[in-house]
FITI-566445 format. One record per residue (C-alpha): residue in three letters; chain; x, y, z. Coordinates in Angstrom, 3 decimals, padded with zeros to 6 digits, always signed. Example, Ala and Ser with C-alpha at 12.3 -4.5 7.8 and 13.67 -1.06 7.14 Angstrom:
BEGIN
pt res ALA, chain A, x +012.300, y -004.500, z +007.800 .
pt res SER, chain A, x +013.670, y -001.060, z +007.140 .
//
This chain:
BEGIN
pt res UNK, chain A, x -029.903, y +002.153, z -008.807 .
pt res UNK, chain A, x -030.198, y +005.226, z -006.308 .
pt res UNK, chain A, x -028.688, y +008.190, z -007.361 .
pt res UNK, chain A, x -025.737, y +009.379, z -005.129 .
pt res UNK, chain A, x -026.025, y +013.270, z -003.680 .
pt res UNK, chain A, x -023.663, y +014.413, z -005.692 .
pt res UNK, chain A, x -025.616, y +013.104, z -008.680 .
pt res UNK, chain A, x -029.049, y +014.800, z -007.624 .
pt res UNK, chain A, x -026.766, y +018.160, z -006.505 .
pt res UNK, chain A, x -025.907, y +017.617, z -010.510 .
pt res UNK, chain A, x -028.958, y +017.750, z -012.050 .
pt res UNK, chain A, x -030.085, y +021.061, z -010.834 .
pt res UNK, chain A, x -029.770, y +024.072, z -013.565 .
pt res UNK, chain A, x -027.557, y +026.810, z -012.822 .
pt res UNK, chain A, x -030.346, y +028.765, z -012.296 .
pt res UNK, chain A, x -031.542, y +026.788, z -009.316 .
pt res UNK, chain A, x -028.294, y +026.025, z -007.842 .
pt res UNK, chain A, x -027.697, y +029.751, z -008.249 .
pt res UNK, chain A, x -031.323, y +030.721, z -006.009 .
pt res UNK, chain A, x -030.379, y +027.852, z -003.869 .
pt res UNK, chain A, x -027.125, y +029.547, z -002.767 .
pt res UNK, chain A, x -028.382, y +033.080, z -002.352 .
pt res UNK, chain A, x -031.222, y +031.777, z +000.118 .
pt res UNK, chain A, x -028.541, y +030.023, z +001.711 .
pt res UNK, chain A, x -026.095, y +032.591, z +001.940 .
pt res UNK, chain A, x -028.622, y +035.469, z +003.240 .
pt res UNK, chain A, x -029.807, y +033.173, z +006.438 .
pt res UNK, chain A, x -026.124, y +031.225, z +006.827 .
pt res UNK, chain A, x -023.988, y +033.605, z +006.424 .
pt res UNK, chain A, x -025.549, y +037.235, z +006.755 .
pt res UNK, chain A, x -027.710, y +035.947, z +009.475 .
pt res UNK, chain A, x -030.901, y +037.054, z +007.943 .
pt res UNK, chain A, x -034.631, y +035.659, z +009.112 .
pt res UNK, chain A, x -036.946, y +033.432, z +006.773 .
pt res UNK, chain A, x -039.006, y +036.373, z +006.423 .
pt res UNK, chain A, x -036.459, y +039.336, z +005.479 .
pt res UNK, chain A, x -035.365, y +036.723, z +002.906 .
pt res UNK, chain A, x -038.889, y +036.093, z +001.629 .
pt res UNK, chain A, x -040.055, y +039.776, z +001.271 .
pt res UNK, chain A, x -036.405, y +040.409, z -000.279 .
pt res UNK, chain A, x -037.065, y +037.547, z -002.748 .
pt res UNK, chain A, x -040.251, y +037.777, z -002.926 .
pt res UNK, chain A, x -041.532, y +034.390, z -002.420 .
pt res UNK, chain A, x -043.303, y +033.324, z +000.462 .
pt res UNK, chain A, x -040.957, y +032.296, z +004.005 .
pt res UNK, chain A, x -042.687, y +028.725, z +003.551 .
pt res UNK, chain A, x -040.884, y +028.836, z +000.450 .
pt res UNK, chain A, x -037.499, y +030.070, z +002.132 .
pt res UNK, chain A, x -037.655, y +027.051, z +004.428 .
pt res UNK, chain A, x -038.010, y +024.296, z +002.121 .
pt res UNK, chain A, x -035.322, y +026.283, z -000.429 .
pt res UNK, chain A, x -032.832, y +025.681, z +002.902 .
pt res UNK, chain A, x -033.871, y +021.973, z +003.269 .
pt res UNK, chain A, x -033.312, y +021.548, z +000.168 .
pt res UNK, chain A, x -029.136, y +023.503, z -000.655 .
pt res UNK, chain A, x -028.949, y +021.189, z +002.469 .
pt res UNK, chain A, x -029.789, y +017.360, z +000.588 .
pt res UNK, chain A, x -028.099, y +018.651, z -001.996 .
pt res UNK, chain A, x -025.133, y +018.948, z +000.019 .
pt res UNK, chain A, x -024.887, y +022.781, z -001.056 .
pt res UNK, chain A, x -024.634, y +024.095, z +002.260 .
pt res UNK, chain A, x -023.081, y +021.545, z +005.275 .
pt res UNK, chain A, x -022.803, y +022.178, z +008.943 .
pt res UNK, chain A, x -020.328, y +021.718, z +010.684 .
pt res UNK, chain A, x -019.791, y +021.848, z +014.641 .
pt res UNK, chain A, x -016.655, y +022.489, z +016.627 .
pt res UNK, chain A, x -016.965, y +020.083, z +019.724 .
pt res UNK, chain A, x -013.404, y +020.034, z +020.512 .
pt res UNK, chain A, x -013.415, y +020.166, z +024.134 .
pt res UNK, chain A, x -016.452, y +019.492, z +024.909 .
pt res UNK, chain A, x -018.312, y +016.869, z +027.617 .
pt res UNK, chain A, x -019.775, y +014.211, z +025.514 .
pt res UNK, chain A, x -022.829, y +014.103, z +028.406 .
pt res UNK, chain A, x -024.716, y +010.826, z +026.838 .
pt res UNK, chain A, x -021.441, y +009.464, z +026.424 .
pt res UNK, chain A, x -020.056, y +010.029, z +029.865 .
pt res UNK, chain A, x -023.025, y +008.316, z +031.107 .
pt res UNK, chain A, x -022.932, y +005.386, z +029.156 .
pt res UNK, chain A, x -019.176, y +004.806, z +029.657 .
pt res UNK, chain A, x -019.732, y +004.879, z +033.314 .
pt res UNK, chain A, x -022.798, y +002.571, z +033.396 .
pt res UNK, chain A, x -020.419, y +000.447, z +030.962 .
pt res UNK, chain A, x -017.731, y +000.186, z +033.161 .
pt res UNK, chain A, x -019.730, y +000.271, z +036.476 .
pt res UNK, chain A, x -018.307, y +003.488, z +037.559 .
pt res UNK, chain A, x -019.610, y +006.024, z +040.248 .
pt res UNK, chain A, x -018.379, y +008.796, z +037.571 .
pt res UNK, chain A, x -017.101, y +009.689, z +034.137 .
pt res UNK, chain A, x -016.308, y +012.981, z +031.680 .
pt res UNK, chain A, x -015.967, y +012.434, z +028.551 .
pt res UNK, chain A, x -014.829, y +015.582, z +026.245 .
pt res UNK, chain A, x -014.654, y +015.594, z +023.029 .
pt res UNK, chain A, x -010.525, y +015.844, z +021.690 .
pt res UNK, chain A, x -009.225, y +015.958, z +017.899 .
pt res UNK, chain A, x -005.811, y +016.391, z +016.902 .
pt res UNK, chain A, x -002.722, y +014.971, z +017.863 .
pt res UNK, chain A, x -001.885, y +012.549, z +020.665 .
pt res UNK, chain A, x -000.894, y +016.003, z +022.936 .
pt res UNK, chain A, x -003.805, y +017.910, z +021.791 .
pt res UNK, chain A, x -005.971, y +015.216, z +023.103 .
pt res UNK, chain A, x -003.719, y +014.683, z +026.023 .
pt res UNK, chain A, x -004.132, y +018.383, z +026.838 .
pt res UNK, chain A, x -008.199, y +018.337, z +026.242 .
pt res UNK, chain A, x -008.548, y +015.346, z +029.276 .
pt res UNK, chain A, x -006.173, y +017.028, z +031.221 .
pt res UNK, chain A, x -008.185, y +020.315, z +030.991 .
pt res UNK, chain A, x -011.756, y +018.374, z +031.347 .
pt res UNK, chain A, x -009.916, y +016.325, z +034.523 .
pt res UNK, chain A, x -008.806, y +020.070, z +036.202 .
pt res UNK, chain A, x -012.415, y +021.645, z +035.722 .
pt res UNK, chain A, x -014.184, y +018.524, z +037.418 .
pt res UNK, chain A, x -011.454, y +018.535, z +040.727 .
pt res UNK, chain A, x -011.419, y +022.516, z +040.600 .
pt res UNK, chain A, x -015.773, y +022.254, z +041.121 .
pt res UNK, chain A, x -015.878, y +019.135, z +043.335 .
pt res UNK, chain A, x -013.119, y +019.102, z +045.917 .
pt res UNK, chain A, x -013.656, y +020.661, z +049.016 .
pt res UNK, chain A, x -011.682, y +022.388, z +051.861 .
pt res UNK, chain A, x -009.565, y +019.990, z +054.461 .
pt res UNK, chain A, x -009.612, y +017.257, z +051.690 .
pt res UNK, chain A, x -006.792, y +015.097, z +051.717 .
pt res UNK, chain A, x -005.685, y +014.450, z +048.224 .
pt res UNK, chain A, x -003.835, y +011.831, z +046.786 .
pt res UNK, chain A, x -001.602, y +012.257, z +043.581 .
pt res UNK, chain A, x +000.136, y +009.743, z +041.290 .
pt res UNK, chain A, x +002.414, y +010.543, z +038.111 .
pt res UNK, chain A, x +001.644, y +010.519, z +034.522 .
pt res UNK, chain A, x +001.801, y +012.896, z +031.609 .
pt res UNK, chain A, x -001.486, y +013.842, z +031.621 .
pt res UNK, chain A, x -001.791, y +014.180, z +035.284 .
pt res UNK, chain A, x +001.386, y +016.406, z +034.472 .
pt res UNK, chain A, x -000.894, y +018.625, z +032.109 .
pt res UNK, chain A, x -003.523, y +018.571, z +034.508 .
pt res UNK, chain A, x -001.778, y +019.949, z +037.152 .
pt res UNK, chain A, x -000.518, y +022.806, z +034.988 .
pt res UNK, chain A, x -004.400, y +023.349, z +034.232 .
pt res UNK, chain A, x -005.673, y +023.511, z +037.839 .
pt res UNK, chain A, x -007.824, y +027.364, z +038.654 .
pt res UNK, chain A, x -007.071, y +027.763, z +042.324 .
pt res UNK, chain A, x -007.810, y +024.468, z +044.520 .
pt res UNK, chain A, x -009.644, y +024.750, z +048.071 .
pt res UNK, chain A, x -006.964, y +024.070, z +051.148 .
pt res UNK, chain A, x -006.177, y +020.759, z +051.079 .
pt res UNK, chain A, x -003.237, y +018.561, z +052.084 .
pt res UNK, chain A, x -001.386, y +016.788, z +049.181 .
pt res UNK, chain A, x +000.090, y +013.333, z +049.505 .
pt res UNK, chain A, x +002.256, y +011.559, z +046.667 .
pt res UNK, chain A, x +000.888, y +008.163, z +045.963 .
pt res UNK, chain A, x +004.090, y +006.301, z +044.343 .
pt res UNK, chain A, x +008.053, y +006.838, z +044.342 .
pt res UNK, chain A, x +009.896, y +008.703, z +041.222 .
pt res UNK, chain A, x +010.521, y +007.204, z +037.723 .
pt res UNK, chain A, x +012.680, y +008.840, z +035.292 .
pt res UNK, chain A, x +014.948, y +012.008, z +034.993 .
pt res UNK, chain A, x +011.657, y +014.764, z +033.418 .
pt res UNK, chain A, x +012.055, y +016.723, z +036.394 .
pt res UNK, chain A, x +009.059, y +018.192, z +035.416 .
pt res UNK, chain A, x +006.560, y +014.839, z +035.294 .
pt res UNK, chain A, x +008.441, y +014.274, z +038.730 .
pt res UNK, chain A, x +005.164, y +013.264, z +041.178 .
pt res UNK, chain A, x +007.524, y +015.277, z +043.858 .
pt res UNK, chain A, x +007.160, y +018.445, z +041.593 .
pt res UNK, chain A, x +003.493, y +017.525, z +040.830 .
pt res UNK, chain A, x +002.538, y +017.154, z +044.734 .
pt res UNK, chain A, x +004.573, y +021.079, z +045.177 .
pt res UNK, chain A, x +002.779, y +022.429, z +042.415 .
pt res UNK, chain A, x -000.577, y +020.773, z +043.938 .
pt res UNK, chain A, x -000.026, y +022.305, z +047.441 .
pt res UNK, chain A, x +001.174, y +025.390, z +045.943 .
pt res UNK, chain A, x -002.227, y +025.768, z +044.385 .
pt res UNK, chain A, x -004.195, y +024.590, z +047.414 .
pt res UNK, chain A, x -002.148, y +026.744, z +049.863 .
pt res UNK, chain A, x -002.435, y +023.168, z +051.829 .
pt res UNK, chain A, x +000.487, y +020.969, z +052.730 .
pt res UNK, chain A, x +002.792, y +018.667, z +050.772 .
pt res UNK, chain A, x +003.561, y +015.277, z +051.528 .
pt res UNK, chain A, x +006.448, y +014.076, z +049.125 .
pt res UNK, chain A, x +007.930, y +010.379, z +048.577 .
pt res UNK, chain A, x +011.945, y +011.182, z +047.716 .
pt res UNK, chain A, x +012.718, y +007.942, z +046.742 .
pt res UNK, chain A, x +012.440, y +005.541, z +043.352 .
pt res UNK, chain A, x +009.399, y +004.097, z +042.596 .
pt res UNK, chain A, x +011.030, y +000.859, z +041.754 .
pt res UNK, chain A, x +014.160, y -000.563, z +043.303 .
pt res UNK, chain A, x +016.291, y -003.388, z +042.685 .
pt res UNK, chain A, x +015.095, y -006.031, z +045.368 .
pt res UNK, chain A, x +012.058, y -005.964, z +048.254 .
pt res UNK, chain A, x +014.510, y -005.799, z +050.867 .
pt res UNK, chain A, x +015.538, y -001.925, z +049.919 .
pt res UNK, chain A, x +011.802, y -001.470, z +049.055 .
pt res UNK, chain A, x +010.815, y -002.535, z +052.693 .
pt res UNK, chain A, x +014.225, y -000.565, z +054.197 .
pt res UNK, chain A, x +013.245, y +002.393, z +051.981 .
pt res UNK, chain A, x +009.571, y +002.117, z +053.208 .
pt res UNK, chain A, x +010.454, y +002.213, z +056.732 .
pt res UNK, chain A, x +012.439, y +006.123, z +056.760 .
pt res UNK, chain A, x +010.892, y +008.075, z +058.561 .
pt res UNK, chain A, x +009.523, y +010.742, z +056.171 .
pt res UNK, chain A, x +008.226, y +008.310, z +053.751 .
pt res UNK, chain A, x +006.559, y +005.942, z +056.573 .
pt res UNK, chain A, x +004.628, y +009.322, z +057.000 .
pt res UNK, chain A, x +003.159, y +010.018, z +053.665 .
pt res UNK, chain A, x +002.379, y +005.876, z +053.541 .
pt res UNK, chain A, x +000.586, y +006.264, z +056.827 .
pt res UNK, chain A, x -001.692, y +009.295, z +055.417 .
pt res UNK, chain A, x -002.682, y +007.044, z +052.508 .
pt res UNK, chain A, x -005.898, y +006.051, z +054.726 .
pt res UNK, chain A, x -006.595, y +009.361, z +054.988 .
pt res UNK, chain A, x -006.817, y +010.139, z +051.440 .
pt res UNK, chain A, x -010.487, y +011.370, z +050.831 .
pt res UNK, chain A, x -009.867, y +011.529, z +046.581 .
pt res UNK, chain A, x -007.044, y +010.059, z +044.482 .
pt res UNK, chain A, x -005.864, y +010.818, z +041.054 .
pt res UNK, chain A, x -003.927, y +008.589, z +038.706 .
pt res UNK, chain A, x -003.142, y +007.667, z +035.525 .
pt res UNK, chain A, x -003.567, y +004.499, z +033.400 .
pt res UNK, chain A, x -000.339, y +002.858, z +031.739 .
pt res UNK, chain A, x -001.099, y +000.257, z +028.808 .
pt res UNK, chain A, x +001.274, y -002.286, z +027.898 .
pt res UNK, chain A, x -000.379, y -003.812, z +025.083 .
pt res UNK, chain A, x +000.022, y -001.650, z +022.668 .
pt res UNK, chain A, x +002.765, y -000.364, z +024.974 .
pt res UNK, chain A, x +001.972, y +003.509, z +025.926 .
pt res UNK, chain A, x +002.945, y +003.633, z +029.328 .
pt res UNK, chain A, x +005.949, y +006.151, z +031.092 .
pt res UNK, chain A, x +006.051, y +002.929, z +033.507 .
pt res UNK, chain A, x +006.465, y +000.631, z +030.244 .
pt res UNK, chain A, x +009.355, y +002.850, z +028.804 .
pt res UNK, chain A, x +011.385, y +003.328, z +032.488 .
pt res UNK, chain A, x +011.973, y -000.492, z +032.857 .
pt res UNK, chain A, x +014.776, y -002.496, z +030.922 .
pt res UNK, chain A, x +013.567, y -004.441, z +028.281 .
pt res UNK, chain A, x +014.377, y -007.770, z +029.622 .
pt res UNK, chain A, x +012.286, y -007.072, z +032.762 .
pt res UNK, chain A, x +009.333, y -005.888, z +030.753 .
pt res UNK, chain A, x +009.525, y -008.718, z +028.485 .
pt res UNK, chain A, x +009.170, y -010.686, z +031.622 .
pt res UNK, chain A, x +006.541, y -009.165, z +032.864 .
pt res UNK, chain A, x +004.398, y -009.172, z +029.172 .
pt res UNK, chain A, x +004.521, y -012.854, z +029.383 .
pt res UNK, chain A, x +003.213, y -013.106, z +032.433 .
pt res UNK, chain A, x +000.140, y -011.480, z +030.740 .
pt res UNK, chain A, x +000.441, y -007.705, z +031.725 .
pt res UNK, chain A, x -001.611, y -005.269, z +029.680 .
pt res UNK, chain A, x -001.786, y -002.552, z +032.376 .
pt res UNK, chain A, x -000.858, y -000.410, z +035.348 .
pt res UNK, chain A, x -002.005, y +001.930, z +037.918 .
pt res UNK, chain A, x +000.399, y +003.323, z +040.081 .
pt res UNK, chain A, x +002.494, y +000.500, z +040.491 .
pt res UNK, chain A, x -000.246, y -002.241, z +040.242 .
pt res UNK, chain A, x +000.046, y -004.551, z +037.323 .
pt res UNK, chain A, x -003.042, y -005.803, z +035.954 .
pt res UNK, chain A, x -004.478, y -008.645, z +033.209 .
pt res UNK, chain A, x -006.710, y -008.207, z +030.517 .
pt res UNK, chain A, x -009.529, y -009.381, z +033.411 .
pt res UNK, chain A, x -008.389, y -006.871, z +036.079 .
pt res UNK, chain A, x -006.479, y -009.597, z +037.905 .
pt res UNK, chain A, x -003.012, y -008.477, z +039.545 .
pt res UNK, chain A, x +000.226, y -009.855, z +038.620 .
pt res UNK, chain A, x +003.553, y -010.389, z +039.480 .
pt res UNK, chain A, x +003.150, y -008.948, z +042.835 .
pt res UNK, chain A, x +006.856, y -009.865, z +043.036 .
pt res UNK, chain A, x +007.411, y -006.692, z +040.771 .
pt res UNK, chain A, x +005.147, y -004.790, z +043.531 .
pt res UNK, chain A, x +007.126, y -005.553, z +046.265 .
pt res UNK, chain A, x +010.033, y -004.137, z +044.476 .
pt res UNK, chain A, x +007.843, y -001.243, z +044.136 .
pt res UNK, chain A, x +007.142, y +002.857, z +046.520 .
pt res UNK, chain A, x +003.811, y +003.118, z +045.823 .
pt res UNK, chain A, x +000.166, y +002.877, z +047.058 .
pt res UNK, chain A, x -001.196, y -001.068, z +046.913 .
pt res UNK, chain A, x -004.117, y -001.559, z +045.060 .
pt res UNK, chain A, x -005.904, y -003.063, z +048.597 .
pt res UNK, chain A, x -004.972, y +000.720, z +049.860 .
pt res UNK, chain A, x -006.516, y +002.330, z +046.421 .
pt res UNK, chain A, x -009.827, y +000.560, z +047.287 .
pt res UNK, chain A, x -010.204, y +002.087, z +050.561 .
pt res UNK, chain A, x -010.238, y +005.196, z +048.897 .
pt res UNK, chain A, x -013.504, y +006.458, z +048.974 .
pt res UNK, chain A, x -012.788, y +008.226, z +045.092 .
pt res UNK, chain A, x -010.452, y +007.457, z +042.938 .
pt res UNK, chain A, x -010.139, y +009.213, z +039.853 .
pt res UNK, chain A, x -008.669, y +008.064, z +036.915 .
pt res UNK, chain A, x -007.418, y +010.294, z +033.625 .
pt res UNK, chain A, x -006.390, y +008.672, z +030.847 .
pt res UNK, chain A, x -005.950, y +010.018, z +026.958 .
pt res UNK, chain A, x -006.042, y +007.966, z +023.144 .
pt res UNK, chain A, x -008.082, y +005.095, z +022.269 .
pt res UNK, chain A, x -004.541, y +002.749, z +023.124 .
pt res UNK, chain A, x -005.418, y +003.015, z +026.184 .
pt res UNK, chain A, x -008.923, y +001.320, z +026.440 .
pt res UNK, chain A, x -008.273, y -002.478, z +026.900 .
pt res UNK, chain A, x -006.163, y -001.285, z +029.740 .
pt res UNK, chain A, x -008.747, y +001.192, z +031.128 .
pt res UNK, chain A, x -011.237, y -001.867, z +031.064 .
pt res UNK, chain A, x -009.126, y -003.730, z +033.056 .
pt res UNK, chain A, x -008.527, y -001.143, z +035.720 .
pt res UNK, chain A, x -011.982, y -000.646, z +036.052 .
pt res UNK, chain A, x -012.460, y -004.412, z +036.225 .
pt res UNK, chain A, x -009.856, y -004.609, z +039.529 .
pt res UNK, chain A, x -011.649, y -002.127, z +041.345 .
pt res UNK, chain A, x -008.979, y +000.042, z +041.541 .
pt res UNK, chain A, x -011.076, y +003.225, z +040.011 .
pt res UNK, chain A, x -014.383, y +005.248, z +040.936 .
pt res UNK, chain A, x -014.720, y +007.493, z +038.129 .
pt res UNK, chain A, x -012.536, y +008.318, z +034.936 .
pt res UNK, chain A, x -012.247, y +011.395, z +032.482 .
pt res UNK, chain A, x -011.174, y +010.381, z +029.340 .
pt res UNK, chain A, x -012.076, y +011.360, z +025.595 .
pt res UNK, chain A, x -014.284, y +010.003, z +022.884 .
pt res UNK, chain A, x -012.025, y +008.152, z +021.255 .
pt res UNK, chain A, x -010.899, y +006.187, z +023.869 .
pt res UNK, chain A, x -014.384, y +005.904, z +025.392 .
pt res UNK, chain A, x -015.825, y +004.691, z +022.410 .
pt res UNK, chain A, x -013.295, y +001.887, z +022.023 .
pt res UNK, chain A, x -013.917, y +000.893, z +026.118 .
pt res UNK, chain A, x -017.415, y +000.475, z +024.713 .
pt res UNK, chain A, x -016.378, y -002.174, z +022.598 .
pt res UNK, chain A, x -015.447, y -004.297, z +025.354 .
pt res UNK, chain A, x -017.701, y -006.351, z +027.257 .
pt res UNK, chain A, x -019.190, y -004.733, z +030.398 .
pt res UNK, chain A, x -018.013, y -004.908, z +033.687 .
pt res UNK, chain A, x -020.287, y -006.859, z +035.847 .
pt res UNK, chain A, x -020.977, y -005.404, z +039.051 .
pt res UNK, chain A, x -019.846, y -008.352, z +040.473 .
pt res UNK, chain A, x -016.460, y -007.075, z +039.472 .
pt res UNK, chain A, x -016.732, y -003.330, z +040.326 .
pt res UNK, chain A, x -018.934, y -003.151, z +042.907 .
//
């Protein structure tokens, strides 16, 4: 039978263990060379090395690195190529479901603060972490700032009004706001609501969007602000029509397919046939619950690129890839 580490660390002598640690400690922890150890010692700096391979089998001496935060480079390229995207971050993100929240967030503000450029016209939807994000933003280039879907909830402060004010704020550009619900009660107040005359002008400037940013809702498992706004008889409805996720207002199927466009007539918001005229779209979306339904975004279409952390990007790798057929 092979002997476990711990075993082997067991059957060194005191005395060894004891050397073992002071090599260790000297180059670990005092930050001392192979040779300043060796003539200390005396013993040769050959010796020194294979003394530090060694408190290392043992499991003496373990290393331990503090990636929290970081871009996950190999990753982010993978999970792009996976999910035939033009674009992805992934950053590394431990903790709770906030601290992760707050690590995409951050990684989603550093990659719009270094890529978007002067007289962009930038489109914003609503989320929690698009709420963190915006919080995060260094100052933006001038840019004009267009809300991408109507209001849901009371959080004044996840309002996509106060997100697109705090956007333009930044930019020093102009704000385009949506005052109205994102979902109503029948089509016929979504197409009255539609037609007012400050709203018909934010819709028109959705062609003129150069880069969009949303978030990605999941419905099965449920973690969606979308989800948790609608009563539960209409999203029991909607779950057995097959729903597993939403962008904006755009209900989606396991396979990326749309559904219940009923619901999306009811609905302020971009259409997903106006998202893919977008020439980027830009998707941030925290925790592993989130994959199936990030897979089926980027199965509609509806997304270019997506930050995201490792959690959830390793789970998205689980799925099967998205054919360019579908995301091309």
């Amino acid at each position: 039978m092979a002997r476990t580490r711990s075993a082997q660390s067991a059957e060194l002598t005191v005395e060894e263990r004891s050397r073992l640690l002071a090599v260790a400690r000297r180059y670990y922890l005092e930050d001392r060379s192979k040779t300043e150890i060796a003539a200390e010692l005396d013993i040769s700096r050959f010796k020194v090395a294979r003394m530090l391979e060694l408190a290392r089998a043992q499991e003496l001496v373990t290393i331990t690195l503090n990636d929290d935060g970081a871009v996950a480079w190999d990753l982010s390229q993978q999970l792009a190529e996976h999910l035939n995207l033009k674009e992805a971050v992934v950053v590394h993100a431990n903790g709770d479901t906030e601290r992760v929240r707050n690590r995409v967030a951050m990684a989603g503000a550093e990659l719009l603060s270094s890529t978007l450029r002067d007289g962009e016209v930038l489109g914003l939807a609503w989320g929690r972490t698009l709420s963190a994000l915006t919080t995060a933003l260094p100052r933006l280039p001038k840019m004009s700032i267009v809300q991408l879907t109507g209001a849901a909830g009371s959080d004044l402060g996840q309002s996509p009004v106060e997100l697109v004010r705090l956007m333009a704020h930044n930019s020093g550009g102009s704000a385009h706001p949506i005052f109205a619900p994102l979902v109503v009660e029948t089509a016929e107040t979504a197409r009255a609501l539609r037609q007012q005359a400050d709203i018909a002008r934010a819709i028109a400037m959705f062609a003129d969007v150069t880069t969009a940013l949303v978030s990605v809702g999941s419905w099965n498992p449920p973690d969606s602000q979308l989800y948790d706004f609608l009563p539960s008889a209409a999203r029991d409805d909607l779950m057995a029509r097959g729903v597993v996720a939403e962008v904006s207002a755009t209900l989606l199927s396991a396979d990326g397919e749309a559904i219940a466009e009923d619901f999306a007539d009811r609905t302020i918001a971009v259409t997903s046939s106006q998202l893919r005229a977008i020439p980027r779209v830009l998707a941030v979306a925290a925790g592993e619950r989130k994959a199936g339904a990030v897979v089926a975004v980027a199965r509609a279409r509806l997304i270019t690129g997506l930050v995201t952390d490792h959690s959830l990007a390793a789970q998205a790798l689980t799925h099967p890839p998205v054919r360019r057929s579908e995301g091309s």
